[in-house]
C-alpha positions, 0 to 999 in steps of 0.5 A, a space after each residue: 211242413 214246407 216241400 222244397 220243389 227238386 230240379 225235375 218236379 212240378 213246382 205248382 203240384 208241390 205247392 198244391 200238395 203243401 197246401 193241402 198239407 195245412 188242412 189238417 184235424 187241428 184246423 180244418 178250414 182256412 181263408 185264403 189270406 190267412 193260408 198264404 200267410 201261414 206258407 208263405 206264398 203270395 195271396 193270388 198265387 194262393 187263391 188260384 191254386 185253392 181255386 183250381 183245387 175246388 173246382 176240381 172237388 179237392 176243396 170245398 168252398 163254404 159260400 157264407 164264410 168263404 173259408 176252402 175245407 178238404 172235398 170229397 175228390 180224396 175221399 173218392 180217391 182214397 176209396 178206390 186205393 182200398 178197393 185195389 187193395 181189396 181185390 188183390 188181397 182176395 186174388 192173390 192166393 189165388 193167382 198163386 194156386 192157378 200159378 203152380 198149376 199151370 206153372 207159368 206166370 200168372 196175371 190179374 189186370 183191369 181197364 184203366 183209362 183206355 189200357 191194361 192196368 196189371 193189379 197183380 202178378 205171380 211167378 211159377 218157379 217153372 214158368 219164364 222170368 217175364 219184365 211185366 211188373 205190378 202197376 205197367 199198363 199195356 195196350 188192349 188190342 194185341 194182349 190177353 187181358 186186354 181182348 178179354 176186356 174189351 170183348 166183355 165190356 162194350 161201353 170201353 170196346 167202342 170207345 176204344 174203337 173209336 179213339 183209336 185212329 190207328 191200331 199200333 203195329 208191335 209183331 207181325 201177329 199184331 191185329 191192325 185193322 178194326 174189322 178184323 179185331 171186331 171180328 176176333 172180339 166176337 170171337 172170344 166172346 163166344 169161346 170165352 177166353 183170349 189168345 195173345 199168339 204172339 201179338 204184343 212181343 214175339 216167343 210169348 203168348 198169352 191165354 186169358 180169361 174174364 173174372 165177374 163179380 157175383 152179379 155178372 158184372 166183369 171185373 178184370 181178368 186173369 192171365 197166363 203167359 210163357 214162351 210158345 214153345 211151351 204153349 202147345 195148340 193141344 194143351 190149350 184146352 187144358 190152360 183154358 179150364 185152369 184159367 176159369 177155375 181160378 177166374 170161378 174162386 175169384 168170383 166167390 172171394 170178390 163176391 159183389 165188389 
């Protein structure tokens, strides 16, 4: 049961890890003394790493016996896995429908920790190759998803806003100053969906949308990206209404998620 720690990893994490290895069915609760014994690790080195993980809601400690059992930090982890895999198991027939009907690459991404965290991608077998992959995170201020994000969400736009000392320069397009990206949040509020015209790479643009659960609360958004010359100002329109019908099935299928 024993991870023997790689050049490159953490040897603390990988303690942590084995040792939470040992709470098992068969024996849910454990001392610290007994513990070490059984893995092999000094009796203080145990008791910190089982010290530190309750203070972080890993492990419970029973105040009467004094015995460390398994927290509920997992199970709110494990949870949030479920629910990722949720969401994408409803959008993604979706995404593929919007996908062949634009016929350009299709995106779902959400905010994580002051970022776009991409949940799900389709490819038109039309539509341009792009790097973007499941899992990337990209900056909020010069992408689609991200102005949707922070235009429908205040509590993250301000925080954002305010963490940011400065607004990383990626293209000649990208937005750099607060005043004015406020500005184009309150834009895109009012139109509804984003324009990325170049802003986080050159030759791409992105045009996105926000997805709501059924009782209003914004849930993530939705994306197409392709090259600019195929993204004519007059068929914006037309990307847009796609967008929002994809956006609309979306919040059926995820319902009050």
């Amino acid at each position: 049961m024993s991870v023997k720690p790689a050049g490159h990893l953490n040897n603390s994490i990988v303690k942590a890890f084995t040792l939470l290895e040992y709470f098992s069915n068969v024996k849910t609760h454990w001392g610290v003394r007994e513990l070490s014994r059984e893995i092999g690790v000094h009796e203080s080195t145990t008791y910190r790493l089982m010290s530190t993980l309750e203070s972080l809601g890993v492990l419970y400690k029973n105040p009467e016996t004094e015995k460390y059992a398994l927290g509920l930090k997992l199970h709110e982890l494990g949870n949030r896995v479920k629910v990722f895999d949720s969401v994408v198991s409803l959008s993604h027939p979706v995404l593929n429908e919007v996908a062949l009907e634009i016929e350009e690459t299709v995106h779902l991404g959400i905010w994580h920790k002051g970022e776009v965290l991409m949940i799900d991608k389709v490819e038109c077998e039309k539509g341009l190759r792009l790097d973007s992959r499941i899992g990337q995170t990209s900056p909020p201020h010069c992408t689609g998803l991200g102005k949707i994000l922070l235009a429908f969400d205040y509590i993250h736009k301000n925080e954002f806003l305010e963490a940011s000392d400065r607004l990383v320069s990626f293209t000649p397009n990208t937005i750099t100053h607060k005043d004015k990206l406020k500005e184009e949040l309150e834009k895109i509020h009012r139109q509804q969906y984003a324009l990325d015209n170049q802003e986080f790479e050159l030759g791409l643009i992105c045009l996105a949308v926000p997805v709501f659960n059924n009782k209003g609360k914004l849930i993530a958004a939705i994306s197409a990206a392709g090259p600019s010359v195929r993204f004519k100002k007059d068929q914006l329109k037309d990307y847009v209404e796609i967008l929002k019908r994809g956006a609309e099935k979306l919040t059926h299928k995820i319902g009050n998620l």
